[in-house]
C-alpha positions as CSV (number, residue, x, y, z in Angstrom):
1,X,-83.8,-48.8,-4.8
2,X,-87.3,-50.0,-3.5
3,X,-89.1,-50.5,-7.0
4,X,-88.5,-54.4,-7.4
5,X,-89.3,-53.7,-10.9
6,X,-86.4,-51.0,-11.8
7,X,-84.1,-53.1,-10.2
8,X,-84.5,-55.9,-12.1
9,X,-84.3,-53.9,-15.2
10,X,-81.1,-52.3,-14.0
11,X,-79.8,-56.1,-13.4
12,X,-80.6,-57.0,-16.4
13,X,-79.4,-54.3,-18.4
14,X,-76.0,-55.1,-16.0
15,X,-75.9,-58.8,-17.4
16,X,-75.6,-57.5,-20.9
17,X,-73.3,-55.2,-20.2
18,X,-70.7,-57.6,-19.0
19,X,-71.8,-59.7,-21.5
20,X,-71.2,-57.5,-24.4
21,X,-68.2,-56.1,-22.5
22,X,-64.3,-57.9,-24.3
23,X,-62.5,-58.8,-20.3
24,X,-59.6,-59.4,-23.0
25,X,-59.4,-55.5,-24.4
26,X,-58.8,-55.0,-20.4
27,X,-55.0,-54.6,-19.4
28,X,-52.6,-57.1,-18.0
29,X,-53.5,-56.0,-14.3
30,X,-55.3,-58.0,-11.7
31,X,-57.3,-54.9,-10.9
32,X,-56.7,-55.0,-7.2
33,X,-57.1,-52.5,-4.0
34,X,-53.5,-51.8,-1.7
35,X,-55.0,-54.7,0.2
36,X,-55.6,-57.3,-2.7
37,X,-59.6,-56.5,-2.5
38,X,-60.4,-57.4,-6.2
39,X,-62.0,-54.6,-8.0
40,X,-65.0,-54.6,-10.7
41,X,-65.3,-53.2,-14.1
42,X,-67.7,-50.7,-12.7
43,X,-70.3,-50.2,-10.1
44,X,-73.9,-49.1,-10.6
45,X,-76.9,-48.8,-8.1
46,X,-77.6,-52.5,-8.0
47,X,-74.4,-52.9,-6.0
48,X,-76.3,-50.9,-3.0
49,X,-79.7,-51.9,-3.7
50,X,-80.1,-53.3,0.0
51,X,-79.0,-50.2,1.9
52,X,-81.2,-48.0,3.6
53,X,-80.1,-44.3,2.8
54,X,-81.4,-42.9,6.1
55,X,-80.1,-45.8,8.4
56,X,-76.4,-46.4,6.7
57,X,-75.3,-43.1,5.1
58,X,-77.7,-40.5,6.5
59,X,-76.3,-36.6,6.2
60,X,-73.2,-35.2,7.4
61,X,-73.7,-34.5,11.3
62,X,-76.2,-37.1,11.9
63,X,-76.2,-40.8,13.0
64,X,-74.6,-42.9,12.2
65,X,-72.4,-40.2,11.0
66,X,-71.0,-42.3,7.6
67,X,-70.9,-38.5,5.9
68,X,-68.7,-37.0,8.8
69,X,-69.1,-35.8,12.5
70,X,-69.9,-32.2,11.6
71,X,-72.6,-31.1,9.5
72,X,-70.9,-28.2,8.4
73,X,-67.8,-30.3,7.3
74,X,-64.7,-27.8,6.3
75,X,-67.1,-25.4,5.7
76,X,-66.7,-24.3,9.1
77,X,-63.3,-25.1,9.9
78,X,-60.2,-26.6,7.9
79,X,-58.9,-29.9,9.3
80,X,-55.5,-28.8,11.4
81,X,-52.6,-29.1,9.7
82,X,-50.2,-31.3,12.3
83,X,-46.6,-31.6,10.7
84,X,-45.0,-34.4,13.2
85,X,-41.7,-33.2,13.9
86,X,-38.6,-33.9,16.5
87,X,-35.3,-34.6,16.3
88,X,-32.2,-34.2,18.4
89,X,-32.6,-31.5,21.0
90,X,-35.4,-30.1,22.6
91,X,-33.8,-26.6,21.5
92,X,-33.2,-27.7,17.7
93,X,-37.2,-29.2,17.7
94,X,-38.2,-25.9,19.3
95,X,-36.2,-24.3,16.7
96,X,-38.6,-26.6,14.0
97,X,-41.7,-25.6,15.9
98,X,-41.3,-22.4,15.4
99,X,-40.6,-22.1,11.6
100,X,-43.6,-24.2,10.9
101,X,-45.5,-22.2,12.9
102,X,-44.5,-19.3,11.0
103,X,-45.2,-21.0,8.2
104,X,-49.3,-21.9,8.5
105,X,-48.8,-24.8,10.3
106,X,-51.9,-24.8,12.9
107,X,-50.9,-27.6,15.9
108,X,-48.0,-29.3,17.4
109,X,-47.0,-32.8,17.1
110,X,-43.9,-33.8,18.9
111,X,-42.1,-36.6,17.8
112,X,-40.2,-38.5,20.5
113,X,-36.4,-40.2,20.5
114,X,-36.0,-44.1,21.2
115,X,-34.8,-43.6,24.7
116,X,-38.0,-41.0,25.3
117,X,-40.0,-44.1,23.8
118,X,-38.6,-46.6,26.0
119,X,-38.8,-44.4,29.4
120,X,-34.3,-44.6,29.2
121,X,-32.3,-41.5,30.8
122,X,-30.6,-40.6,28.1
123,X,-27.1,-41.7,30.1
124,X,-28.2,-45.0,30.6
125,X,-26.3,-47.5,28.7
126,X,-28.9,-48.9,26.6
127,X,-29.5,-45.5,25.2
128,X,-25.9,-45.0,23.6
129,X,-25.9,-43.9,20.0
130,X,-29.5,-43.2,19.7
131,X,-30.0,-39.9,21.0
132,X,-32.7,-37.8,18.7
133,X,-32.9,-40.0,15.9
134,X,-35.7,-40.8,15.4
135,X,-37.4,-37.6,17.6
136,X,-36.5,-35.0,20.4
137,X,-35.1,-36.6,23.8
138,X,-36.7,-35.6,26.3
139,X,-35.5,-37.1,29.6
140,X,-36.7,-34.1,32.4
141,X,-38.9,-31.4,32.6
142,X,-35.6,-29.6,32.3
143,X,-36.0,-30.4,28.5
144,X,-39.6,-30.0,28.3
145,X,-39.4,-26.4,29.6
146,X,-36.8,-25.9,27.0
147,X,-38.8,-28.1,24.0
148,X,-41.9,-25.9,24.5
149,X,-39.9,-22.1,25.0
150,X,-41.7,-19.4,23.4
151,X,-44.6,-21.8,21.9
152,X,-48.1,-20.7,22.2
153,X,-49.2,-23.6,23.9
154,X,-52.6,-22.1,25.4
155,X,-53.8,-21.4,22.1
156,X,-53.5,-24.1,19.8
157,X,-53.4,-28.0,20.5
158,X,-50.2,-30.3,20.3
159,X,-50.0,-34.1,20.1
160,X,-47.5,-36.3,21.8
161,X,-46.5,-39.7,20.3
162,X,-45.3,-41.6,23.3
163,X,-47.1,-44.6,24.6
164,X,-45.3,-46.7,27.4
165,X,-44.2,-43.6,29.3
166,X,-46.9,-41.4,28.4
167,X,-48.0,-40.5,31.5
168,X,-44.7,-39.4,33.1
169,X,-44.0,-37.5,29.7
170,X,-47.6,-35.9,29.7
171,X,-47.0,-34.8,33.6
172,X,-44.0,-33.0,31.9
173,X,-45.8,-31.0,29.6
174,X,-48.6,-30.0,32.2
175,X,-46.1,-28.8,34.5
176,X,-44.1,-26.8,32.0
177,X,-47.7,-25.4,30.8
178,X,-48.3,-24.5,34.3
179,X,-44.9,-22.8,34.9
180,X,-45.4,-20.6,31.5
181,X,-49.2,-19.6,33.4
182,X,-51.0,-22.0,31.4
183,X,-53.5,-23.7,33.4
184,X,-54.0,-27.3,32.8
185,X,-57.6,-26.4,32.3
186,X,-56.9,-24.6,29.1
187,X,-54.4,-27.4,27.4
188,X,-56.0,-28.7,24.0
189,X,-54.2,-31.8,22.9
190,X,-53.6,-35.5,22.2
191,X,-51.8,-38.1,23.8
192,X,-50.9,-41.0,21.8
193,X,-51.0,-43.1,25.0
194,X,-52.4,-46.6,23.1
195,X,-50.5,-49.5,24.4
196,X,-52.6,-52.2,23.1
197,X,-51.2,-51.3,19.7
198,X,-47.4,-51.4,21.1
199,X,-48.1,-54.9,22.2
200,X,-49.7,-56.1,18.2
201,X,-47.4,-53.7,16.2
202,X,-44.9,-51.4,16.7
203,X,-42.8,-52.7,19.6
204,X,-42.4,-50.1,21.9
205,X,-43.4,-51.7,25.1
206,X,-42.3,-51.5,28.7
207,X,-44.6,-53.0,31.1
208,X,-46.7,-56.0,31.0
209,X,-50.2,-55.4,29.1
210,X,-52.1,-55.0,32.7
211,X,-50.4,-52.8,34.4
212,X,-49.9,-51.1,31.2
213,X,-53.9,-50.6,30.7
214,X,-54.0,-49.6,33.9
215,X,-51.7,-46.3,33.6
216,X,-53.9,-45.7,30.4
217,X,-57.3,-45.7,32.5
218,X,-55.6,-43.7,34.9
219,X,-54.8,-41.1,32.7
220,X,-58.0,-40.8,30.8
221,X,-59.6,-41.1,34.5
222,X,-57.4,-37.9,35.3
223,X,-57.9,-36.1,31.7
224,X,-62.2,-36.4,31.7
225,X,-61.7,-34.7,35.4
226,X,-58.9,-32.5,35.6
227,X,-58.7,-31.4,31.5
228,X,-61.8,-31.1,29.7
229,X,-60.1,-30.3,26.5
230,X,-57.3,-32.8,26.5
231,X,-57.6,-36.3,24.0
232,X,-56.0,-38.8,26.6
233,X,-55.5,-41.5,24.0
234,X,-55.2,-41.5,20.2
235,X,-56.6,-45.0,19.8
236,X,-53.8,-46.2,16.7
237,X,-54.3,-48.0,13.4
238,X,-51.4,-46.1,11.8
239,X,-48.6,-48.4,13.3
240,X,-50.7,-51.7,12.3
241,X,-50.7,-50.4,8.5
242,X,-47.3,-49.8,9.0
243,X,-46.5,-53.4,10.2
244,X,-48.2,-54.4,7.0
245,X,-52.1,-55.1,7.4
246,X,-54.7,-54.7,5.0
247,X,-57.0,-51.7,5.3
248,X,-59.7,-53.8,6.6
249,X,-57.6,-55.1,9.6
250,X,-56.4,-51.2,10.2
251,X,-59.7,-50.5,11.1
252,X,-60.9,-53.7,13.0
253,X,-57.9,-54.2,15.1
254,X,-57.7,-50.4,15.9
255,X,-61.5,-50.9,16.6
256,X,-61.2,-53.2,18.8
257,X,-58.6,-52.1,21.1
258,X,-61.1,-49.1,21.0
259,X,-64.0,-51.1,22.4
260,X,-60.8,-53.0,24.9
261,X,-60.1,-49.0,26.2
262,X,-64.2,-48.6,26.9
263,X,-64.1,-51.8,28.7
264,X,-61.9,-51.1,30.6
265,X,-62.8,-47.5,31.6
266,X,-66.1,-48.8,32.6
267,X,-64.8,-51.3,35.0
268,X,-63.0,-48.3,36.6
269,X,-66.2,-47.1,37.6
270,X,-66.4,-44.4,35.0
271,X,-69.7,-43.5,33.3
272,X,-69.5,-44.0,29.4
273,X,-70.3,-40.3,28.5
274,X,-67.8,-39.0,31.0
275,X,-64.9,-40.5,29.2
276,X,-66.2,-41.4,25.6
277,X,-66.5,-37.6,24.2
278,X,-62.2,-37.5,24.3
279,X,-61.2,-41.1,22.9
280,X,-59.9,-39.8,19.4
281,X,-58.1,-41.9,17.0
282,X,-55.2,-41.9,14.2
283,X,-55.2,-43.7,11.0
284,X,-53.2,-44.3,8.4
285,X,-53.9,-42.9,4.7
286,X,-52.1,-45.3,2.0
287,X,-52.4,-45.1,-1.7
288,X,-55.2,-47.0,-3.1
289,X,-57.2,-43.7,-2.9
290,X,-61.2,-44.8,-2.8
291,X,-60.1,-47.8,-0.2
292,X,-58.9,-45.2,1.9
293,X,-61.9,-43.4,1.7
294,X,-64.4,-45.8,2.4
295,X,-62.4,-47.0,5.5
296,X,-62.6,-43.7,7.1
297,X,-66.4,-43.9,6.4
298,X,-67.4,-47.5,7.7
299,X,-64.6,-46.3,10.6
300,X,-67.2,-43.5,12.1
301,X,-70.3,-45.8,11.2
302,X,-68.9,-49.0,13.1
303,X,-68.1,-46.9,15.7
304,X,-71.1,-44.7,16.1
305,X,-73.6,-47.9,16.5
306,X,-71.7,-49.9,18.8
307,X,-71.6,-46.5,21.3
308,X,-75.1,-46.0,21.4
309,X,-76.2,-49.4,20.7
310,X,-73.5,-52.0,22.7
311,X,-72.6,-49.3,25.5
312,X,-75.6,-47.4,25.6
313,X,-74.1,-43.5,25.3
314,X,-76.5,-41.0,25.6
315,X,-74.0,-37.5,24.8
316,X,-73.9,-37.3,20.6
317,X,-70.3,-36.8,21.2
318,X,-69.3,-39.7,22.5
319,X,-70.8,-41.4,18.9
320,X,-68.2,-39.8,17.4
321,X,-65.1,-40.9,16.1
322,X,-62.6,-38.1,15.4
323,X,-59.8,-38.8,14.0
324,X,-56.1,-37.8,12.9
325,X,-54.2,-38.9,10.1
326,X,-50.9,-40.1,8.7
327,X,-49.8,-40.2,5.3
328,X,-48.1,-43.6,4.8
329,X,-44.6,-43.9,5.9
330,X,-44.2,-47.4,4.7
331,X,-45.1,-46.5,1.1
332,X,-42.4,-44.0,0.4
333,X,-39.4,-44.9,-1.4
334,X,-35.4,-44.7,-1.0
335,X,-35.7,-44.6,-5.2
336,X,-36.6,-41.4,-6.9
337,X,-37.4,-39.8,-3.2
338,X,-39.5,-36.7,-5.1
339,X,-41.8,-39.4,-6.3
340,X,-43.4,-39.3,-2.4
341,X,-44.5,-35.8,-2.6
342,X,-46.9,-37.3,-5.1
343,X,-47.9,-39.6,-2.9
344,X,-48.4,-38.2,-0.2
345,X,-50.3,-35.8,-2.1
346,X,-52.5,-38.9,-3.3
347,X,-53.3,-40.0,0.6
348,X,-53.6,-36.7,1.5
349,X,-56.7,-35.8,-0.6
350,X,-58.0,-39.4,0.0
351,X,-57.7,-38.5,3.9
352,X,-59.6,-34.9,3.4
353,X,-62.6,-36.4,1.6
354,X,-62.6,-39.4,3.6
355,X,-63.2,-36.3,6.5
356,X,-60.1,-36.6,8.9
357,X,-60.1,-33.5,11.7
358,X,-55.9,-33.1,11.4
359,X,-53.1,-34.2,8.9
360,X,-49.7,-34.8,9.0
361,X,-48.4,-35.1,5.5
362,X,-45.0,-37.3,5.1
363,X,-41.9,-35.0,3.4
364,X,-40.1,-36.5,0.5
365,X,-36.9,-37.4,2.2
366,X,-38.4,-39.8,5.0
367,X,-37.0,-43.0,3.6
368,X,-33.6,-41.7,4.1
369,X,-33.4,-39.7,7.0
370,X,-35.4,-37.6,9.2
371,X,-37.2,-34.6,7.3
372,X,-35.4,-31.8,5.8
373,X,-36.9,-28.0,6.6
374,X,-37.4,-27.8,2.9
375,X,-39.0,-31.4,2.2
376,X,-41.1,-30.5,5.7
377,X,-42.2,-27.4,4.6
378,X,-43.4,-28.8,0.6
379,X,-45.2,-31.1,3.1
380,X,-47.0,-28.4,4.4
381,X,-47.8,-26.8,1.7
382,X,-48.9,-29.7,0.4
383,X,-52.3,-29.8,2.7
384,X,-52.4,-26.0,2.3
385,X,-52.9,-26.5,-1.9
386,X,-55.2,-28.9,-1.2
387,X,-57.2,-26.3,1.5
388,X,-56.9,-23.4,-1.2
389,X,-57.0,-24.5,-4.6
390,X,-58.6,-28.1,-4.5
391,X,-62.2,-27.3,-3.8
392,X,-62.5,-30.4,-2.1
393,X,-63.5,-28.4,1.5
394,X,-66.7,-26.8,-0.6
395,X,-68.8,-28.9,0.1
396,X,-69.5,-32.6,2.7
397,X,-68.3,-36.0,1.8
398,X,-68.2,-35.0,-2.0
399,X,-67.7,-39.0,-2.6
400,X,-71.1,-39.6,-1.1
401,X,-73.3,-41.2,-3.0
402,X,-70.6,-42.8,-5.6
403,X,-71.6,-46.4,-6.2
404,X,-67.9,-47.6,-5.9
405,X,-67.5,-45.5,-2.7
406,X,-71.0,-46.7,-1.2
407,X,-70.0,-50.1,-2.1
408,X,-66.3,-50.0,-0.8
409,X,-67.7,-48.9,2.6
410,X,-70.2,-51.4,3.0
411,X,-67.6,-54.4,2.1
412,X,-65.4,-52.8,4.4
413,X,-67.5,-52.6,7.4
414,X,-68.5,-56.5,6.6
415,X,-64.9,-57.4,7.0
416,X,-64.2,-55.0,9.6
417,X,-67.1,-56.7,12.2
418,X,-65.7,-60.5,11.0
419,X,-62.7,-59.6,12.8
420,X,-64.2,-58.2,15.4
421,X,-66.0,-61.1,15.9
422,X,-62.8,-63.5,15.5
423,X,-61.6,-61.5,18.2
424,X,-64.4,-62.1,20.7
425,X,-64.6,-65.5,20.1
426,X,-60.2,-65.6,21.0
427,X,-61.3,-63.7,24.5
428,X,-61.1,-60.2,23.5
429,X,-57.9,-58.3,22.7
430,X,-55.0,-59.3,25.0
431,X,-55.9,-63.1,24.5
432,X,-55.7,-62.2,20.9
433,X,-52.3,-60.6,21.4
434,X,-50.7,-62.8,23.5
435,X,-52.2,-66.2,21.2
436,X,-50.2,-64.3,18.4
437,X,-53.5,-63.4,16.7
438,X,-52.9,-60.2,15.8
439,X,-49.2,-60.9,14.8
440,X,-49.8,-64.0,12.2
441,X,-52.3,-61.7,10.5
442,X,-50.6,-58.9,9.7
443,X,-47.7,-61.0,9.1
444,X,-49.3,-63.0,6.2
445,X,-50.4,-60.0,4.9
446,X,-47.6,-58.0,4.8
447,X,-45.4,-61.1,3.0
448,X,-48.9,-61.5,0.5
449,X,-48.1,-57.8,-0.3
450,X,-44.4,-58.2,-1.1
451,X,-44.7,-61.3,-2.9
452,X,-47.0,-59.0,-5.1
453,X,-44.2,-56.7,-5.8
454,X,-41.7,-59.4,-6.0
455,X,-43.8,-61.0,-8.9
456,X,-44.1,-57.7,-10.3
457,X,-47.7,-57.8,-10.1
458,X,-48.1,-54.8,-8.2
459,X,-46.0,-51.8,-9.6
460,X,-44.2,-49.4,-7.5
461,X,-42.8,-46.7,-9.5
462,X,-39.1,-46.5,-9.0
463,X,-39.1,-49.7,-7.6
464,X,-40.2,-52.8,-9.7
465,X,-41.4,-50.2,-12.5
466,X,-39.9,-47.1,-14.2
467,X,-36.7,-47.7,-12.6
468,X,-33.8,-45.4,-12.7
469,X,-30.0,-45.3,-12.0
470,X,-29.5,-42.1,-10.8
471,X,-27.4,-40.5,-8.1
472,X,-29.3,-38.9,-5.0
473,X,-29.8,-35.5,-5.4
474,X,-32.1,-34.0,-2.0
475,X,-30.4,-32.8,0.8
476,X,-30.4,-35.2,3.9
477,X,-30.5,-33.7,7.6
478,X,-27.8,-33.8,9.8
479,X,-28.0,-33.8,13.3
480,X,-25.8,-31.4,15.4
481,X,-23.6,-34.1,17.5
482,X,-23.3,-30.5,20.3
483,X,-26.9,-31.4,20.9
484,X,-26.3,-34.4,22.8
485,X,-23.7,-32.6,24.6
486,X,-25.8,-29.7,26.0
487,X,-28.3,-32.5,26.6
488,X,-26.1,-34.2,28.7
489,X,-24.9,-31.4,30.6
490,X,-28.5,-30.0,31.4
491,X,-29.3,-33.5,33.0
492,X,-26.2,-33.5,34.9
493,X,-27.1,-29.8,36.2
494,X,-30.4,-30.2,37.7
495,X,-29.4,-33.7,39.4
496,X,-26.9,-31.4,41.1
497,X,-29.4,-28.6,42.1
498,X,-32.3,-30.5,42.6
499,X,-33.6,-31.2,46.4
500,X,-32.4,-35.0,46.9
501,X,-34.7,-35.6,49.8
502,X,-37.8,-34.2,48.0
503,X,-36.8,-36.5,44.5
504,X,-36.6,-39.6,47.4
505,X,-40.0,-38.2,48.6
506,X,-41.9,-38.2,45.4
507,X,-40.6,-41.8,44.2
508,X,-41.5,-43.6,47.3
509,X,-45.0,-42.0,46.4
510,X,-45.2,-43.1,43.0
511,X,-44.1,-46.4,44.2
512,X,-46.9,-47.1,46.9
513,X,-49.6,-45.7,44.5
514,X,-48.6,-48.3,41.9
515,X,-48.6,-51.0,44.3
516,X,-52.4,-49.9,45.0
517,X,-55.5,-48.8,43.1
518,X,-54.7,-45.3,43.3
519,X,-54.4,-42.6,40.1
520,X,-50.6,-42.3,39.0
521,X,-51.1,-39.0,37.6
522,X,-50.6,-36.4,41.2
523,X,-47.4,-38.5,42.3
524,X,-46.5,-38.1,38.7
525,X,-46.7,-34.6,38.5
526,X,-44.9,-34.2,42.0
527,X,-42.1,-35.9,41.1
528,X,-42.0,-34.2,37.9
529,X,-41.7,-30.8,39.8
530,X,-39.2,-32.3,41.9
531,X,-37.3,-32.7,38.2
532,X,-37.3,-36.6,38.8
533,X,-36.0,-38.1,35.8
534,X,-37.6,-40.6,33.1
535,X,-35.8,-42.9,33.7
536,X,-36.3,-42.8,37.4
537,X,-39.9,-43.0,37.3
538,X,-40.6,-45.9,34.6
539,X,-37.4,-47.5,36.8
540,X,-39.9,-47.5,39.9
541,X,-42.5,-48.8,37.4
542,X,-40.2,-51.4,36.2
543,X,-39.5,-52.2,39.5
544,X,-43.5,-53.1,40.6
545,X,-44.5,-54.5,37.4
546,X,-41.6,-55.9,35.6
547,X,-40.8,-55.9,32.1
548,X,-42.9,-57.5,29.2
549,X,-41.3,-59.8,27.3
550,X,-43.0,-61.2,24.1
551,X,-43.2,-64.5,23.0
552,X,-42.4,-65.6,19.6
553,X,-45.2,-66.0,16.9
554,X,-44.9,-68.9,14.0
């Protein structure tokens, strides 16, 4: 919109618009975004008049890559279809694994027990009663040899959400590769592996937020020179939106543990492009559909300039963001559980034209229990309608260009860099978290959000609107209780055969390299040969660095 004179024309005709236009015929609705962004009765081009096309939306493939990392889009290739799944026993989740396989599912995503999370030995006291619950227990290799039987693991890509422990669960998985004649070379995959998010959301911590960054550097030190195809960390807004934020503080806060992960690579000695190409991240997709969408979009933008521009990366690939997604857990309802399939087909199709690279699509029944193999396969088939019959993979960004959209992403890149700023001025990110930053915001807007429900001034069907009094009518997964037994007894077997002096051996290592600057990862993968437990090597962690212990936020 360069011609001064149009624009004003299109202003004015605007102003009588809204001036001829009755607010009163408009519904009793605030006309608000998931995140209480107020919306307008429409959008037109004066809404965008100061953008520059080439320099903020550009084409798909190009800088600053607003339209997608790929010019071809999913033209060339569908986004993978990633069905998290675990629960129980490695030989009940392989069991999983391999139906969805069957069923057009394209990568693994293993999802871990509470013990797993918490680097526990499944016999350890503090583990009682929580064995697969939440996720497959996986306290050996002994159960990761088992967990990936029969799996094609050197031919499609699997993800691994596990933070805290991820590097003794990740030496696992490259040693069972290696035993099934997969070199690590070859692995394609993702490791969760983001502990800054632990530390302002979800919980799961172990060690103190130093030492904890520094097993991260070390494994994306060891990934960038031992597996070229491996995503070391999945940099995590999913567990923030979970906690409660707004959209906008998803994508800042996730941003800028992004940047915290750079700077700290860099102080490692490592050159920006040797790392930068593998950071990948994961997002969550909620309902407010065209909110969602233009997150994704300022996401790649925001990110793209400050690689090139703040930390000078020359390789195009380390300008990208790539990202996986989530449909949202927290919006899915105990009441009327079929009502989530339409939700999550909602976030889905607002996560495939906002131009995610995988999808994991929430089943029906995830407010109640872990997912059934029915509600876990109308997941999947879910992404595949969308694939087939949609249309929405014919052509790029298909939004592009929409004034709402255009202007959605430029208000949410503006609020997305005033919270970056907020937390540079705090002392960058662990100040941030340890001052309780992070925490009092996503606190005050998770209770804003309820208080909307509360006052009935947001609907949630089945909820506070359309409400029904009906008996439950899916099926709900049981666990097999045997599972924990052969668990149990596998762990008990190899401590028997294993070579006592050799597991001695291999912890002493791991100790002395975490009381000095060297890498983690070989002594991790000795001892992991050795079939050290879990539990033995975040225990010799513990033991170094000590236990985090957060302090309360008011």
């Amino acid at each position: 919109m360069d011609d001064e004179d149009k624009l004003r024309e299109l202003k004015d005709a605007r102003a009588a618009w809204e001036g001829n236009r009755d607010p009163s015929a408009d519904r009793d609705d605030p006309f608000h975004t998931t995140s209480s962004r107020p919306v307008r009765a429409v959008y037109d081009p004066t809404d965008v008049a100061g953008a520059d096309y080439a320099r903020d939306v550009g084409l798909p493939g190009e800088f600053p890559f607003t339209r997608g990392v790929h010019a071809s889009g999913y033209r060339g290739r569908l986004w993978t279809m990633r069905m998290f799944a675990g629960f129980g026993s490695a030989e009940e989740t392989n069991e999983r694994f391999k139906y969805l396989l069957t069923q057009g599912q394209t990568g693994l995503s293993i999802a871990f027990d509470l013990p797993t999370l918490m680097g526990w030995d499944m016999d350890d006291p503090a583990a009682a009663g929580e064995f697969g619950r939440c996720g497959v227990n996986v306290t050996s290799l002994a159960d990761m040899e088992v967990l990936l039987e029969g799996l094609p693991i050197g031919e499609i890509t699997t993800s691994m959400t596990i933070n805290s422990p991820a590097a003794p669960i990740w030496a696992m998985y490259i040693v069972a590769a290696e035993k099934q004649g997969v070199p690590r070379k070859q692995l394609a995959g993702t490791l969760q592996n983001d502990i800054l998010k632990e530390f302002i959301a979800q919980k799961e911590y172990i060690f103190p937020p130093e030492p904890s960054m520094r097993l991260v550097v070390d494994t994306i030190e060891f990934g960038a020179r031992e597996m070229p195809l491996w995503n070391t960390i999945s940099i995590s807004g999913y567990h923030i939106r979970e906690a409660g934020s707004t959209a906008a503080q998803e994508l800042a806060f996730t941003l800028a543990d992004g940047f915290e992960y750079v700077r700290w690579c860099l102080d490692r000695g490592l050159e920006i492009d040797e790392f930068a190409p593998r950071l990948s991240f994961f997002f969550n997709c909620h309902n407010d559909f065209f909110e969602e969408v233009a997150k994704f979009r300022a996401a790649r933008r925001i990110w793209a300039r400050a690689m090139r521009d703040r930390f000078g990366a020359k390789n195009e690939r380390s300008w990208w963001l790539r990202f996986h997604t989530q449909t949202a857990g927290c919006s899915l309802t105990a009441q009327q559980p079929e009502l989530n399939a339409v939700r999550t087909t909602i976030q889905a199709l607002a996560a495939t034209l906002g131009g995610t690279q995988s999808l994991h699509t929430n089943s029906m029944d995830e407010a109640l229990a872990l997912p059934s193999e029915k509600a876990a396969l109308l997941a999947l088939r879910t992404q595949q309608v969308i694939a087939s019959e949609s249309g929405v993979a014919n052509t790029v960004d298909p939004l592009g260009g929409s004034y709402f959209v255009e202007t959605l992403t430029n208000d949410m890149e503006a609020e997305c860099n005033e919270y970056l700023a907020r937390v540079e001025d705090i002392g960058g990110v662990i100040p941030a978290i340890e001052s309780g930053f992070f925490q009092r915001e996503i606190a005050d807007s998770a209770y804003r959000y309820q208080r909307e429900i509360d006052a009935n001034e947001r609907v949630i069907v089945g909820v506070n609107g359309y409400v029904m009094d009906e008996p439950l009518e899916i099926p709900i997964l049981q666990i097999d209780p045997a599972g924990e037994r052969r668990h149990l007894e596998r762990l008990e077997r190899i401590r028997l055969e294993r070579d006592d002096e050799e597991v001695a051996r291999c912890l002493q290592a791991l100790e002395s390299a975490c009381r000095s600057d060297e890498n983690v990862m070989p002594p991790l993968l000795d001892a992991t040969r050795a079939y050290c437990t879990l539990g033995e090597l975040c225990n010799v962690m513990r033991e170094v660095w000590g236990e985090y212990q957060e302090l309360a936020v008011l």
